[in-house]
C-alpha positions as CSV (number, residue, x, y, z in Angstrom):
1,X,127.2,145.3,63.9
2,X,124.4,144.7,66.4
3,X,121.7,142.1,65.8
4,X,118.3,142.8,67.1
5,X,116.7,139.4,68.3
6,X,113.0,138.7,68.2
7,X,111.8,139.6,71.5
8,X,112.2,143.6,70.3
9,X,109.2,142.7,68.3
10,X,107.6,141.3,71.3
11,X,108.4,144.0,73.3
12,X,106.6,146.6,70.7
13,X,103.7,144.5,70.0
14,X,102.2,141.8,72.4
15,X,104.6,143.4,75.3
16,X,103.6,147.0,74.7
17,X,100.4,147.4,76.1
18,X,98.2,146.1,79.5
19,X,95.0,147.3,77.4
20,X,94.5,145.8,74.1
21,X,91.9,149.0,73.4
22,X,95.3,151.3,73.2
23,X,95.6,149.7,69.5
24,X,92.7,152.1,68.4
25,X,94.5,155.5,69.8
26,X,97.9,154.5,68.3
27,X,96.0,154.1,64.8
28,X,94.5,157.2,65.2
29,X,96.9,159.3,66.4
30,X,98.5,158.4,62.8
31,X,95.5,158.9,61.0
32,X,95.4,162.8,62.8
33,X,98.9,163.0,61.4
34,X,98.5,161.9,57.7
35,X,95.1,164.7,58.2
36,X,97.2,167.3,59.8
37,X,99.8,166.7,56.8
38,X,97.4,166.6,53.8
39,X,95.1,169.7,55.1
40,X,98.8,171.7,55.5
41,X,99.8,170.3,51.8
42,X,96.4,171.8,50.8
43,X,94.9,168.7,49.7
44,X,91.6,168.3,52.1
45,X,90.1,171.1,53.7
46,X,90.0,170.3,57.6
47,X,86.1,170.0,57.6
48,X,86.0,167.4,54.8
49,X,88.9,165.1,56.7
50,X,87.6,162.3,58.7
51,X,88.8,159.0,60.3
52,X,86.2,156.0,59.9
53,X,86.5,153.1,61.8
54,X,84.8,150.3,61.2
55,X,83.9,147.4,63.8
56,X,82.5,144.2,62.1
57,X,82.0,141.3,65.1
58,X,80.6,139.0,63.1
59,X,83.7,138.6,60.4
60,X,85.6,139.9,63.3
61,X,87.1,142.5,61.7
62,X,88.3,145.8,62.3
63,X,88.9,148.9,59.4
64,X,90.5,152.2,60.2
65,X,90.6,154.9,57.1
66,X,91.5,158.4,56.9
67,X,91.5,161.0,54.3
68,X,95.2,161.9,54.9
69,X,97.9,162.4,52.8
70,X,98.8,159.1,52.4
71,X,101.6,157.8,51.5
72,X,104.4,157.8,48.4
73,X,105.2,154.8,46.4
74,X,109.0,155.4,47.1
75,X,108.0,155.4,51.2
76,X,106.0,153.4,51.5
77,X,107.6,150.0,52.2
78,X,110.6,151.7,54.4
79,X,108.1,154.0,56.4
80,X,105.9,151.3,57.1
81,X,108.6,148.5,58.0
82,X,111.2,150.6,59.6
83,X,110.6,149.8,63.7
84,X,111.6,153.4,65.7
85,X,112.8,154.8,62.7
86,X,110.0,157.7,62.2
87,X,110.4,160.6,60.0
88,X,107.2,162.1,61.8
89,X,109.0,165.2,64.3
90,X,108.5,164.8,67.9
91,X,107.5,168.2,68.8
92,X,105.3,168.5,66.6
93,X,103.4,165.4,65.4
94,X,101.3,163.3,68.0
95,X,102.9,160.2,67.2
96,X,106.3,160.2,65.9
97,X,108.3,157.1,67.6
98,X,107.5,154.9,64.8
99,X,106.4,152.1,66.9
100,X,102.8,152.2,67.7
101,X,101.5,150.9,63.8
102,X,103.2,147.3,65.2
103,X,100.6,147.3,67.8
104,X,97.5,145.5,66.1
105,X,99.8,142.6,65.5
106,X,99.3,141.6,68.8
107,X,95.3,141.3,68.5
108,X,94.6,139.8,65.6
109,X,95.7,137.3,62.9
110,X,96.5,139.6,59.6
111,X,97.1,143.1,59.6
112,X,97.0,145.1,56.3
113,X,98.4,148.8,55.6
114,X,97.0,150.0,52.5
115,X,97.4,153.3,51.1
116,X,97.7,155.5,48.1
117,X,98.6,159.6,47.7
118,X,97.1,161.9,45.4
119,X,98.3,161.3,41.9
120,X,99.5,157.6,42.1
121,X,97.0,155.7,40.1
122,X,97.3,152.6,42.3
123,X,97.4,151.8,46.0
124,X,100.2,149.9,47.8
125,X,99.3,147.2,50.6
126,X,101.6,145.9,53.1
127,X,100.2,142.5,54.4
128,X,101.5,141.4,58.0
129,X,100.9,137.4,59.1
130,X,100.7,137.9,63.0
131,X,99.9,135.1,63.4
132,X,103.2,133.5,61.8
133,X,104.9,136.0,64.3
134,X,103.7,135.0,67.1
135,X,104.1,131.6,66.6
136,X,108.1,132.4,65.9
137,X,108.4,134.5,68.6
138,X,106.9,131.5,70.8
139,X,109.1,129.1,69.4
140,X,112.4,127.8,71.0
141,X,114.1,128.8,67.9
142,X,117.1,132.1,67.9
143,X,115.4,134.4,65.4
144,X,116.8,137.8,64.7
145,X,114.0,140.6,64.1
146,X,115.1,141.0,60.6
147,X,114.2,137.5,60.2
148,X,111.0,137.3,61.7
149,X,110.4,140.5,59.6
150,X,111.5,139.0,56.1
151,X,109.6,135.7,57.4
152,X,105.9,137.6,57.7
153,X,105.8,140.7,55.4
154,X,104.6,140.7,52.0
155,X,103.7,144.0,49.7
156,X,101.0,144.1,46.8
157,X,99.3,146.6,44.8
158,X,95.8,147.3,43.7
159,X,94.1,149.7,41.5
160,X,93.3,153.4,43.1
161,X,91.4,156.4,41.6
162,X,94.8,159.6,41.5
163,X,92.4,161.8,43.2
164,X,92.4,159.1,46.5
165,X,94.7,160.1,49.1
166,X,93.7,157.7,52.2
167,X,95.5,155.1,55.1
168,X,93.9,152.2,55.8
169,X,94.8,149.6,58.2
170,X,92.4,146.3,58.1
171,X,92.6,143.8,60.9
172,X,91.3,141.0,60.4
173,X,90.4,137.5,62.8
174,X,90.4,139.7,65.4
175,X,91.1,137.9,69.2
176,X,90.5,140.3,71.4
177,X,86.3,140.3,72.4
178,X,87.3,143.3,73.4
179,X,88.3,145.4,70.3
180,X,85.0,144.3,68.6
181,X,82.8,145.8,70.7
182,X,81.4,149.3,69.2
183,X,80.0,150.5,72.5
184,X,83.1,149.9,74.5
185,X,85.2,151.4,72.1
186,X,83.3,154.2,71.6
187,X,82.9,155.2,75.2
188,X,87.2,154.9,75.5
189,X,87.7,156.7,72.3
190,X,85.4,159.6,73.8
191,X,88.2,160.4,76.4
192,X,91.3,159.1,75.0
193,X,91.4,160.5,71.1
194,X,91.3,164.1,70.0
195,X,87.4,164.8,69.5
196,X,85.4,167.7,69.8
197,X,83.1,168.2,73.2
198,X,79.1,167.5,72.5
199,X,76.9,170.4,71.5
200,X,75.2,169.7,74.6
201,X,78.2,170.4,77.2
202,X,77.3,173.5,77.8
203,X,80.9,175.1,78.8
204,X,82.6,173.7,75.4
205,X,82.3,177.8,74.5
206,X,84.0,178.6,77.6
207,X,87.3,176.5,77.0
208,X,87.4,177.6,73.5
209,X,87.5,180.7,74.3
210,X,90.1,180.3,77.1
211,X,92.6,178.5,74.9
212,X,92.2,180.9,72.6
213,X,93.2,183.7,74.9
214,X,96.2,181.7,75.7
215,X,97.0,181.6,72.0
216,X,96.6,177.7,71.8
217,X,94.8,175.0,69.7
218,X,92.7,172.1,70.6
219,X,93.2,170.1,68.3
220,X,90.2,168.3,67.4
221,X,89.5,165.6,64.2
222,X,86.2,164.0,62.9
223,X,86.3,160.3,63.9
224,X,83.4,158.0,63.4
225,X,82.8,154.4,64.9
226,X,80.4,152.5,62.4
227,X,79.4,155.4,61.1
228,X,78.6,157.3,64.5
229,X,80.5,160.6,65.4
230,X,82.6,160.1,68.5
231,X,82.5,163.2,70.7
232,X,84.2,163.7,74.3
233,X,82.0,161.9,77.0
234,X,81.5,165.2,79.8
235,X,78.6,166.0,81.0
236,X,77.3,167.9,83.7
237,X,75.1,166.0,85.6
238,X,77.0,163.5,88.0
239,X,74.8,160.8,89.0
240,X,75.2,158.2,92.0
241,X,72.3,154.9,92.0
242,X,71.2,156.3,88.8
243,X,69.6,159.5,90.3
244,X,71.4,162.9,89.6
245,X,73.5,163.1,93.2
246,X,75.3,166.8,92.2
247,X,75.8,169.0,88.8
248,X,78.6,170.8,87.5
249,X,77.4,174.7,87.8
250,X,80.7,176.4,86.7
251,X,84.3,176.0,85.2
252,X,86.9,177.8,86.6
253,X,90.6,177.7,84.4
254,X,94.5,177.8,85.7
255,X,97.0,178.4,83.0
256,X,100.9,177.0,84.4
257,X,104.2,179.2,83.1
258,X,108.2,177.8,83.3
259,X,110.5,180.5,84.8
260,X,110.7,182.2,81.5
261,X,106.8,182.9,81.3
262,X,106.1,180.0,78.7
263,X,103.5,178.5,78.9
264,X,103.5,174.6,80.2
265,X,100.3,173.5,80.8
266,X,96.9,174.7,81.6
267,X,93.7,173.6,83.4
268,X,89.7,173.4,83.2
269,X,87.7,171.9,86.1
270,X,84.2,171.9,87.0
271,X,82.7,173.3,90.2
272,X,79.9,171.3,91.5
273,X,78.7,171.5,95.1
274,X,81.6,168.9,95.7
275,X,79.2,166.1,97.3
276,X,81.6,163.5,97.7
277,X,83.7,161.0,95.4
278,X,82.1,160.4,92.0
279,X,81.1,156.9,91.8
280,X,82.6,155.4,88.8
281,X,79.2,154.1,87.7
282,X,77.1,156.4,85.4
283,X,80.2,158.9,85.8
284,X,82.5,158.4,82.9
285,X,83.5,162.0,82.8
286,X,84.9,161.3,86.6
287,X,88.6,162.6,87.4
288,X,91.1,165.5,86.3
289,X,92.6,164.3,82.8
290,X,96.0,164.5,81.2
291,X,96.3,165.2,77.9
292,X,98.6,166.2,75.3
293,X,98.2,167.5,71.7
294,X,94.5,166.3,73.0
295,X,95.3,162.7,73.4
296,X,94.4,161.5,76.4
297,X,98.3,160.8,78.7
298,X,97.5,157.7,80.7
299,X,93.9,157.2,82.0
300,X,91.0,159.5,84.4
301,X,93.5,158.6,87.4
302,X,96.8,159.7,86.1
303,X,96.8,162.5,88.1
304,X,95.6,161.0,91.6
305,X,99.0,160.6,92.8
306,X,100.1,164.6,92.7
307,X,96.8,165.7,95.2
308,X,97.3,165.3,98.6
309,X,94.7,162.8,99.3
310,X,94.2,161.1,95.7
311,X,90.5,160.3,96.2
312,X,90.0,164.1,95.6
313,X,91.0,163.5,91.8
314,X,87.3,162.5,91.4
315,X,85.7,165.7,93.1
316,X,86.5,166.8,89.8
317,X,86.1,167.0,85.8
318,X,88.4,168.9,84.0
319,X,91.2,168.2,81.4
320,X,94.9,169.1,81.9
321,X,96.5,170.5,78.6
322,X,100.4,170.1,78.4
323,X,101.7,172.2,75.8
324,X,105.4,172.4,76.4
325,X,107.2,171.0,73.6
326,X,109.5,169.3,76.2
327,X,106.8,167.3,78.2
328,X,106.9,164.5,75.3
329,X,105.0,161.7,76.4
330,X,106.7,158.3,76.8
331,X,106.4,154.9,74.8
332,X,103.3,153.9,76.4
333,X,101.8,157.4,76.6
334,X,101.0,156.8,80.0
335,X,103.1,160.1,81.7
336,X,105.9,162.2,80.2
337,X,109.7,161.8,79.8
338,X,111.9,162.8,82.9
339,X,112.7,166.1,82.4
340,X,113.4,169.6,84.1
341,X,109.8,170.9,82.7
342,X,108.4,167.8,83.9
343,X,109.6,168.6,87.5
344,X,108.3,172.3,87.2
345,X,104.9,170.9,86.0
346,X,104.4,168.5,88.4
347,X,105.7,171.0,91.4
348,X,102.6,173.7,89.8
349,X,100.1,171.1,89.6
350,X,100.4,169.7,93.2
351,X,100.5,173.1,94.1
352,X,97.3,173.9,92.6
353,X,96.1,170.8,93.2
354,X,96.5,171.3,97.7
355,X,94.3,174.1,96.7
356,X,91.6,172.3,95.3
357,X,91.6,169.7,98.3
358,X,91.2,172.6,100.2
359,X,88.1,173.6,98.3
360,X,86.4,169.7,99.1
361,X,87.3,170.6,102.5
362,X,85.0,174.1,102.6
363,X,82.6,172.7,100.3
364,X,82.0,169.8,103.2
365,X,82.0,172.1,106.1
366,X,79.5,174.1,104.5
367,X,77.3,171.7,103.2
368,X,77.4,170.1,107.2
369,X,76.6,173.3,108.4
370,X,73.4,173.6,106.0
371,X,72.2,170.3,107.0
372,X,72.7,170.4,110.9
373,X,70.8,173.8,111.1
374,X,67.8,171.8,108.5
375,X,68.1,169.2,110.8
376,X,67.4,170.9,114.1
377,X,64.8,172.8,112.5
378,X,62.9,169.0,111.2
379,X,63.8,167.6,115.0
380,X,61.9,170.5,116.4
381,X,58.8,169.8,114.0
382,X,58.9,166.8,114.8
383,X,59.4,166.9,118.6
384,X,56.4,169.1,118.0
385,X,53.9,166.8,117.0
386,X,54.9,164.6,119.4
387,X,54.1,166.3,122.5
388,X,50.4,166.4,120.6
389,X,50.3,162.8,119.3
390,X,52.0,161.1,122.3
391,X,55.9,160.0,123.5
392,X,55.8,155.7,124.2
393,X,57.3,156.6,127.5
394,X,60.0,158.6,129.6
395,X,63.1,157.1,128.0
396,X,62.0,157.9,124.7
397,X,60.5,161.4,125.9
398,X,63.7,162.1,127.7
399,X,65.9,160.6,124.7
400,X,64.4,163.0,122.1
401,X,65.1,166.0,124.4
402,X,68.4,165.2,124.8
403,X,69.4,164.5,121.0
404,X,67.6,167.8,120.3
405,X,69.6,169.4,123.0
406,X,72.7,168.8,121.2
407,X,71.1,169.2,118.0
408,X,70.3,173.1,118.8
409,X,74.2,172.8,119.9
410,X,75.5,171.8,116.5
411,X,73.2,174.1,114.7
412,X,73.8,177.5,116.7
413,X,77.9,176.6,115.5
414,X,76.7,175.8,112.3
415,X,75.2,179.3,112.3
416,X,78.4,180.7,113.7
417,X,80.3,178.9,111.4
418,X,78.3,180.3,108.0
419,X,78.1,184.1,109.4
420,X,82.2,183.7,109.6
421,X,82.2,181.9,106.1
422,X,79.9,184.8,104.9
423,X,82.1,187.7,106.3
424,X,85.2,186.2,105.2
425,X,87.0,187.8,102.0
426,X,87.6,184.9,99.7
427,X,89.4,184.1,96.2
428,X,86.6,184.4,93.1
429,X,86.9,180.1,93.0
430,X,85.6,180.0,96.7
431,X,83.0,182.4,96.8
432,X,81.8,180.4,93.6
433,X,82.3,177.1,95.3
434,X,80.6,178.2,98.6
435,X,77.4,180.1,96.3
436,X,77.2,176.6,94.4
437,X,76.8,174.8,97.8
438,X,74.4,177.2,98.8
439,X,72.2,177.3,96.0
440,X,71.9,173.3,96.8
441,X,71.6,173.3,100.2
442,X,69.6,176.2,101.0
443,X,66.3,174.6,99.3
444,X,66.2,172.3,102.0
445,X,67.2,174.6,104.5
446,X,65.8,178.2,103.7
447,X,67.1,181.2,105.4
448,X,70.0,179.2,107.7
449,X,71.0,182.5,109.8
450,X,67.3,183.2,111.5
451,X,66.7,182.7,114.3
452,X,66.5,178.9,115.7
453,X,62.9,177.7,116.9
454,X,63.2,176.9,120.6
455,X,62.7,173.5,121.6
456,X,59.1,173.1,123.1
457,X,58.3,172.1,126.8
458,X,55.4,170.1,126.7
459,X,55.2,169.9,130.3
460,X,55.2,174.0,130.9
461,X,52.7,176.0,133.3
462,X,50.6,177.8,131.1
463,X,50.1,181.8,132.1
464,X,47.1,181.6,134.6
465,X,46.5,177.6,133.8
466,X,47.7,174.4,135.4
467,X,50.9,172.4,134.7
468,X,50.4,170.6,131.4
469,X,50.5,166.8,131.7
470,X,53.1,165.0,129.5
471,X,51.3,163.0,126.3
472,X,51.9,159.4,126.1
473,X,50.9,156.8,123.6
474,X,49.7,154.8,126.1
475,X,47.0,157.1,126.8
476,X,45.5,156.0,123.8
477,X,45.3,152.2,125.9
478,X,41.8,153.5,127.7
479,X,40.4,149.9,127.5
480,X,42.8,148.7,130.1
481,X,42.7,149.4,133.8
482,X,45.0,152.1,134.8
483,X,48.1,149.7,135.8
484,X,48.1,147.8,132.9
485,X,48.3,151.0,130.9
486,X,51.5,151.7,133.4
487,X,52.8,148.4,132.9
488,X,53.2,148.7,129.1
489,X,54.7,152.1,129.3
490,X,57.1,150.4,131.5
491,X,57.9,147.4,129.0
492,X,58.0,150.1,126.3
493,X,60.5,152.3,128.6
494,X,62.8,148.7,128.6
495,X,63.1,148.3,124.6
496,X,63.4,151.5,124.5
497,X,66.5,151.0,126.7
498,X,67.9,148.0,125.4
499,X,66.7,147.6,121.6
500,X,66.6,151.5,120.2
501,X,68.0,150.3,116.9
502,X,64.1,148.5,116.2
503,X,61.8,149.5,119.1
504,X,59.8,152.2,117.2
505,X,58.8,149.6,114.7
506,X,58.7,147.1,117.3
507,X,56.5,149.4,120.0
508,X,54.0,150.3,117.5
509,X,53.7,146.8,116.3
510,X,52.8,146.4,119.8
511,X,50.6,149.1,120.2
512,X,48.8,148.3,117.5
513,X,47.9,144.9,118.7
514,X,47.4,146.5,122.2
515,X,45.1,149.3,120.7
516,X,42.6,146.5,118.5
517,X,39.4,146.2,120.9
518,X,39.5,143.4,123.4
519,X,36.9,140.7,122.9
């Protein structure tokens, strides 16, 4: 008969997992179980269920509790001992491999199950020393699993009320930093656990609505961290230097079918104006998300690698919702199993996926087109006021001419390029996308198809009147002899030539000095 050695319990506990925080969705996911089996046994009704966990960094401690269904005295030592040996079924419960309980053992230095079914008048309490285990499995010495088992698991009981039904798992001398702090956690457990979305998201109606027309479920559970609800982290507002940068405006939905019209997967996403990558900071919600039976598959980049350029991933929020019984995610829950649905889903979603590159790519060439009409339009106001207040001499004269020269350019093809936009016949997302950018842009730019201004000619004959005389700042110099005035214009002319990057600050530092009365 085979003999298991100890690295397979280092493999499933402090091999398992890059982040230690994955500890907290493995715990839950069998607390949303236990719920799911005790509301279907119609012991809890689903509003009354709810999964506490409680985060103690002083004792450095760590409590997860659900209302579940427990479980049996007769179970209770072979469910919670057996390694890969789950009754749980894997189409149907979220986690059913019968591996992920092992995974505190790896963060802290005792690890209690304790639990009790309606009925029994007493709770049973498995007691785990990881800290023993890790010291064996360090050691030099050939231990089997069974060994290392037998060497650091003890059972007790303690008294229990019959009508408790409840799974708790205690942690205690915590060693990761990490797992003890309440904010962190909170903030991963708003993406990766099956929550509901905030009152104050105002699409959650939307998506409800859509997965009900598809006949689907989110599945969604009360979990509290120290007492505070935990609901998903999207909002609207997407925020870059701590200013609002863009805002979702709309969701738009894409539902994915196998060859035999079942459904595999399907899609929200949020239209913003599509202003560029979300910066990571102040932007949790950033990125397309996988998830299935509403746990979170992988993290907010999973996806990046199926869109043709990956940075597009953050363009976006939106969740992707497998629901094919055959895309069964693997032992780290971080993609699915190789499969044939797998391949079908992954062909759809890059599919889908080209097309909303494509959208980035019409979002920017509108949004371009916005600002280099606004642009010309500022240039000419500008150019403007400065045949009235004065140019600092013919290079910079003849340097704003040109630039607004090729300014006009770029805005009479931006014009061309909207009135083509505005006559083509577009899909519904487009339209939407190309209205969103619109609605932001044209603020700044009102009515971008009239007429351009024309650029002014300072130096035109008036009708019946004399050529006008170009306006220079050093005009303003009539306390100097007529050369000297020509001579600055002249030095101003040279940094004008060789230092653009600073000679406006550096000229009117100048003129300033120049214009102070002489003594």
């Amino acid at each position: 008969m085979a003999v298991f050695g100890k690295n397979i319990l280092e493999n499933l506990t402090t091999g398992m997992y890059s982040d230690s925080r994955v500890m907290y969705r493995e715990y839950v996911q069998n607390s949303c179980d236990a719920i799911d089996a005790a509301v279907n046994a119609g012991i809890v009704a689903r509003k009354d269920t709810s999964i506490d966990i409680s985060i103690d960094s002083d004792k450095r401690e760590i409590r997860i509790r659900d209302n579940g269904s427990g479980i049996r005295k007769e179970d209770f030592v072979r469910v919670l001992s057996d390694i890969a040996n789950s009754d749980k079924k894997r189409a149907v419960d979220k986690g059913f491999r019968g591996i992920g309980r092992l995974c505190g053992l790896a963060y802290c230095n005792e690890l209690q199950f304790i639990s009790s079914p309606v009925g029994e008048k007493e709770a049973h309490v498995m007691t785990w020393n990881a800290y023993k285990m890790r010291t064996m499995l360090n050691d030099n010495a050939k231990h089997t699993a069974d060994e290392v088992l037998e060497a650091i698991l003890q059972t007790s009981t303690q008294s229990a009320e019959a009508d408790d039904h409840f799974f708790e798992v205690i942690m205690t001398d915590v060693t990761s930093p990490d797992l003890l702090d309440k904010d962190l956690i909170r903030s991963y457990l708003a993406f990766e656990i099956p929550v509901p979305y905030p009152n104050k998201f105002m699409f959650n109606g939307h998506i409800y609505d859509h997965a009900k027309l598809l006949g689907v479920s989110i599945d969604e559970y009360n979990v509290y961290v120290n007492a505070e609800q935990v609901f998903k982290g999207f909002t609207t507002r997407i925020y870059s230097g701590g200013k609002t940068h863009d805002e979702v405006k709309a969701i738009e939905f894409k539902d994915f079918y196998d060859g035999n019209e079942k459904l595999i997967a399907w899609l929200w996403f949020g239209l913003s104006s599509l202003n560029g990558q979300m910066k990571a900071a102040g932007n949790i919600q950033r990125g397309l998300r996988l998830r299935k039976g509403n746990i979170q598959i992988g993290d907010s980049g999973t996806l990046r690698r199926l869109f043709k350029d990956p940075r597009c991933n953050e363009y976006y929020i939106g969740e992707v919702f497998a629901v094919h019984p055959d895309l069964i995610p693997n032992a780290r829950r971080d993609y699915f199993s190789e499969n044939v649905i797998r391949d079908s889903f992954e062909a759809q979603l890059r599919d889908f996926f080209e097309y909303l590159w494509k959208l980035c790519n019409v979002a920017s060439e509108e949004r371009s087109a916005y600002r280099a009409i606004e642009d010309y339009r500022k240039s000419v106001t500008t150019y403007t006021e400065k045949t009235k207040t004065g140019f600092s001499g013919d290079v910079d004269r003849e340097r704003i001419q040109t630039a607004l020269g090729e300014k006009r350019q770029k805005a009479e093809k931006a014009q061309r390029t909207l009135q083509k936009s505005k006559e083509t016949a577009d899909d519904p997302i487009t339209a939407r996308v190309k209205t969103i950018v619109a609605t932001v842009e044209t603020p700044k730019a009102p009515e971008p198809l009239m007429p351009l201004p024309v650029i002014p000619t300072e130096d035109e004959k008036p009708e019946g009147g004399k050529k006008t005389k170009p306006v220079f700042i050093t005009d303003e110099l009539s306390q100097y002899p007529k050369e000297t005035r020509r001579v600055v214009g002249r030095i101003y002319d040279l940094i004008n030539q060789n230092a653009p990057d600073i000679a406006q600050d550096l000229i009117a530092k100048i003129h300033a000095g120049l214009k102070a009365k002489k003594d």
